[in-house]
Each structure stands twice: as structure tokens, then as C-alpha cells.
N, C-alpha and C positions, 0 to 999 in steps of 0.2 A: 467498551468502545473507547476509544480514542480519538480527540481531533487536535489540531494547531490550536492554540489561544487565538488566533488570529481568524476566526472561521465564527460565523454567524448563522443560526438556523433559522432561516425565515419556513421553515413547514417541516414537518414530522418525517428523519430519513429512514424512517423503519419499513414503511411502502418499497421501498426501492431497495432490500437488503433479505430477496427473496428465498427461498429454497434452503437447502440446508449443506451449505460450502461450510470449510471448517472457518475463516477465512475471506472477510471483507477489504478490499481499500480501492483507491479512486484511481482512476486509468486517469492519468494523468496531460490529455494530447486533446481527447474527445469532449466534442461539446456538450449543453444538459442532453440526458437520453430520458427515452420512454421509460413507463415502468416495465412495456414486458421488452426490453431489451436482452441482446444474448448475455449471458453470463462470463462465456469465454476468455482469458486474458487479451488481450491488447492487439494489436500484429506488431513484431518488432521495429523500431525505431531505426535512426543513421548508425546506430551503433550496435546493431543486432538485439536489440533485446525489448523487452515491452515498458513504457514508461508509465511505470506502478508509482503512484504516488503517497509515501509516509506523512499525509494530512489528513488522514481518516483510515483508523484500522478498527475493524468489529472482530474477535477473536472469539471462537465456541470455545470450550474446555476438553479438548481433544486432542490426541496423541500427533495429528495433522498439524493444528495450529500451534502447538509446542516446538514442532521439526524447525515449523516458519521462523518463530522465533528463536530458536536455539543456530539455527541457521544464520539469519543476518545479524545474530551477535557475534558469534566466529567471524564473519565477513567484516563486520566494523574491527575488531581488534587483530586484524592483518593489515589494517589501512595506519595509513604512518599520520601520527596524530603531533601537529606541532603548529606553534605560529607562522610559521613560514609556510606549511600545507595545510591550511586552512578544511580537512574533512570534515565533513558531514554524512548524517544518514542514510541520506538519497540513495548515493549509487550503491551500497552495499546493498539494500532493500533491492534494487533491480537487479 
């Protein structure tokens, strides 16, 4: 598991990190949910796409959450990395 340094756990997130996805992180738009909430991704945002947020990744050891990963690291090292374009993880992750 992974979270931001900046992230605090006031109660146990293991409750809410149900069933067996290869592949946990935080929908990023939606307020706190239940615990039997849908598992689904997101509906997509102003910009097509679902805003998955890189402040909480739970990853199995599986051939799925490898792709995930192996995936939005190809997508960061296509993004033009400079002081003047300040990138970040965010958008490749979405």
C-alpha cells in the first residue's frame, strides 16, 4: 500500500478495500462512501476520463497490477519533464 505523506488515518482503510481487484486507489471527485459501495471506476470527468487519484494505491502481486504499473510509467516518461512544465503523476495515472 501506498499513500501521500500528507494523509492521516483516523480508522482502519482495510474495511473499505473489499473483494479481490488487483488494484486499489481513491476516486478522486466523490465524497466519503459507504462500505458496500460500487467498486466501478468513476464516470468520466470535463476531460473524458475518470479522476483516479495517486494518494492511495493498494497493489496485489499480479500480472493486472504490474500492466497498471508498468503502464503509467511509460505514460510519465512521455510527459516532457522540465522547470518550465512543471509535470506530475496525476495525469499520466488517469
Amino acid at each position: 500500500m501506498y499513500n501521500d505523506v500528507d494523509m492521516v488515518w483516523l480508522a482502519d482503510p482495510f474495511p473499505y478495500l473489499q473483494g479481490s481487484h488487483d488494484v486499489y486507489f481513491t476516486d478522486d471527485i466523490a465524497a466519503v462512501k459507504p462500505l458496500n459501495h460500487s467498486h466501478d471506476l468513476p464516470p468520466p470527468g470535463k476531460k473524458g476520463r475518470p479522476y483516479i487519484c495517486s494518494c492511495l494505491i493498494l497493489l496485489h502481486p499480479t500480472s493486472g497490477a504490474k500492466l497498471v504499473m508498468k503502464k503509467w510509467i511509460e505514460e510519465l516518461q512521455s510527459q516532457p519533464w522540465s522547470k518550465a512544465k512543471k509535470s506530475n503523476d496525476q495525469p499520466g495515472f488517469n
